[in-house]
Structures are given as C-alpha cells and as structure tokens.
VOKE-235263 format. One line per 5 residues: number of its first residue (from 0); their letters; for each residue z, y, x of C-alpha. Coordinates in Angstrom, 3 decimals. Example, Ala and Ser with C-alpha at 12.3 -4.5 7.8 and 13.67 -1.06 7.14 Angstrom:
2
0) AS) 7.800,-4.500,12.300 | 7.140,-1.060,13.670
//
This chain:
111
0) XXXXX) -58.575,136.082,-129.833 | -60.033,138.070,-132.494 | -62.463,135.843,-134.595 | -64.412,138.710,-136.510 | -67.322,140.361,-134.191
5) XXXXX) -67.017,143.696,-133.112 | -70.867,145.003,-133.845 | -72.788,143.784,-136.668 | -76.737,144.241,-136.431 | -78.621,146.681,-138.856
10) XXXXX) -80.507,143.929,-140.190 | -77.206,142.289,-140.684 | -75.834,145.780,-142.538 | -78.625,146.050,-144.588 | -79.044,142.362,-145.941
15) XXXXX) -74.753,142.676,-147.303 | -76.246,146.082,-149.555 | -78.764,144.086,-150.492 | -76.789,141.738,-151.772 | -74.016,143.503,-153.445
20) XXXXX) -71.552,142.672,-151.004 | -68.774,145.222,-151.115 | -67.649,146.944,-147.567 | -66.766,150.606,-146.722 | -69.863,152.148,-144.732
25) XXXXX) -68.558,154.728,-143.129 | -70.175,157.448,-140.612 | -68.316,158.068,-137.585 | -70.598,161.511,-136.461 | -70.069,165.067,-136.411
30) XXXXX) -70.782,167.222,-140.201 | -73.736,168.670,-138.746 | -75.611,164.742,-137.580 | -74.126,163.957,-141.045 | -75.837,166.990,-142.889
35) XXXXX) -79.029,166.834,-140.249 | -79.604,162.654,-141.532 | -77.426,160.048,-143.157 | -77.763,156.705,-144.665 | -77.487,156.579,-148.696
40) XXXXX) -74.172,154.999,-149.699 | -72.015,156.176,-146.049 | -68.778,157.910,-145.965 | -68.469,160.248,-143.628 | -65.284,160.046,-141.614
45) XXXXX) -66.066,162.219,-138.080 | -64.586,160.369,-134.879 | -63.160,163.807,-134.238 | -61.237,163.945,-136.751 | -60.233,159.783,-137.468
50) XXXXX) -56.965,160.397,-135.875 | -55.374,162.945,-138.290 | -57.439,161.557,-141.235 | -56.913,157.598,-140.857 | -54.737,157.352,-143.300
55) XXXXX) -57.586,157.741,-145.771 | -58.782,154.487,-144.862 | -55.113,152.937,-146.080 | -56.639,151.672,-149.641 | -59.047,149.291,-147.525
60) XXXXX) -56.974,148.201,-145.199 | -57.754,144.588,-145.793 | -61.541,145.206,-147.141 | -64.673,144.965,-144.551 | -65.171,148.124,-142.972
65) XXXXX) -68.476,149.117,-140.845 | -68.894,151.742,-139.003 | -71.945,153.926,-137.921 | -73.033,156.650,-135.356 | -75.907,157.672,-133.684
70) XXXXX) -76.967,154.989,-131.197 | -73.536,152.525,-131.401 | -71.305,153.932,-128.781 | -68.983,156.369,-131.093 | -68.543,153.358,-133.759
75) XXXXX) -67.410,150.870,-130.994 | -65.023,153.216,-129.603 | -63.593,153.746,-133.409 | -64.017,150.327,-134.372 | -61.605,149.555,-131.111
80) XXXXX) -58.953,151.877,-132.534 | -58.831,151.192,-136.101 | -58.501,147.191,-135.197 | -55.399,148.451,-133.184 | -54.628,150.514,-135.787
85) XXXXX) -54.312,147.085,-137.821 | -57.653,147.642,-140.017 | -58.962,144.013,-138.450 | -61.813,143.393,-140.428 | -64.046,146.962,-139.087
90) XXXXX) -67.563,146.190,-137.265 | -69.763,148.806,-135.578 | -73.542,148.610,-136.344 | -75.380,147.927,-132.953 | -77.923,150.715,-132.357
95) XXXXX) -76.252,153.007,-135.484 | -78.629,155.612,-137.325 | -80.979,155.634,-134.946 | -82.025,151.832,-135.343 | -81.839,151.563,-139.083
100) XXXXX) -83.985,154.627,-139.248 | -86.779,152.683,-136.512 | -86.260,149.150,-138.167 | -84.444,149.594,-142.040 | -85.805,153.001,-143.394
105) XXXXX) -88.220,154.588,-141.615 | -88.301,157.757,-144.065 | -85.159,158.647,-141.850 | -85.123,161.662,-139.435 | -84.774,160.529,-135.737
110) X) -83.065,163.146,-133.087
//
C-alpha cells in the first residue's frame, strides 16, 4: 500500500511555498488554460502531451512532485500514471486552479 496521499489540499500546497519547501509544481492543462491563468512558480507540462514528454520529469524522479489542473480531475488521472511510471512521491492538488484562485489568491481569473 502506497503510504504517500494521492491529493494534497491547496491550503496544504500553499503553506510548503511558504515555507521554502522545495517540490516541482507542475500544471497538467492545455497552453491556452495555461496562457488564459496560472499560478506563479508552475511548470507547465500539458496532460496531452505527458506521455511523449515524461522523460523531462527524469531529474526529479525522487523529489516531491504536485500536480495541478483546473478543478482536480486531470492531475489525479496524471498523478495515477506517473506513480506507475515509478515517480512515487507526485500528489494532485484537490480542487486545482480553480480553488487556489477562490481560497489562496483571489487576484486569479476563474473560468
């Protein structure tokens, strides 16, 4: 049984950039969410193209990984397949841009 959590809260998110903690924030939607609204600090890595591209992610293979969309459901379904890809330490923030922009940074464009 896999010991590390598979979502991690925005609240959660937000309080380990707060504190320095280092992690690989990465963006899981399309170039066009990304260029429309995106969190200061996130990679973006589209879940269209994660299959061709995942071997960017190599060099933090064994660092904390968390992963964002629009409302969770993309970043769970990526989080699934990179911790069967063997990257075991990736999380999905519950609720994804559209949370942290109602509860974290409200200066955020909702759509």
């Amino acid at each position: 049984m896999n010991a590390i959590p598979l979502e991690i809260t925005c609240a959660e998110t937000k309080a380990k950039i707060d504190a320095g903690d280092e992690f690989l924030f990465l963006d899981c939607r399309e170039q066009n969410e990304y260029d429309h609204v995106k969190i200061d600090g996130t990679t973006l890595l589209p879940m269209s193209e994660i299959q061709a591209r995942v071997g960017e992610l190599d060099p933090h293979r064994d660092a904390e990984i968390i992963i964002h969309c629009h409302h969770g459901g993309r970043s769970l379904q990526v989080t699934q397949w990179l911790r069967q890809q063997g990257l075991a330490n990736t999380k999905s923030m519950a609720g994804g841009i559209d949370q942290w922009a109602a509860e974290i940074d409200t200066s955020l464009a909702r759509y």
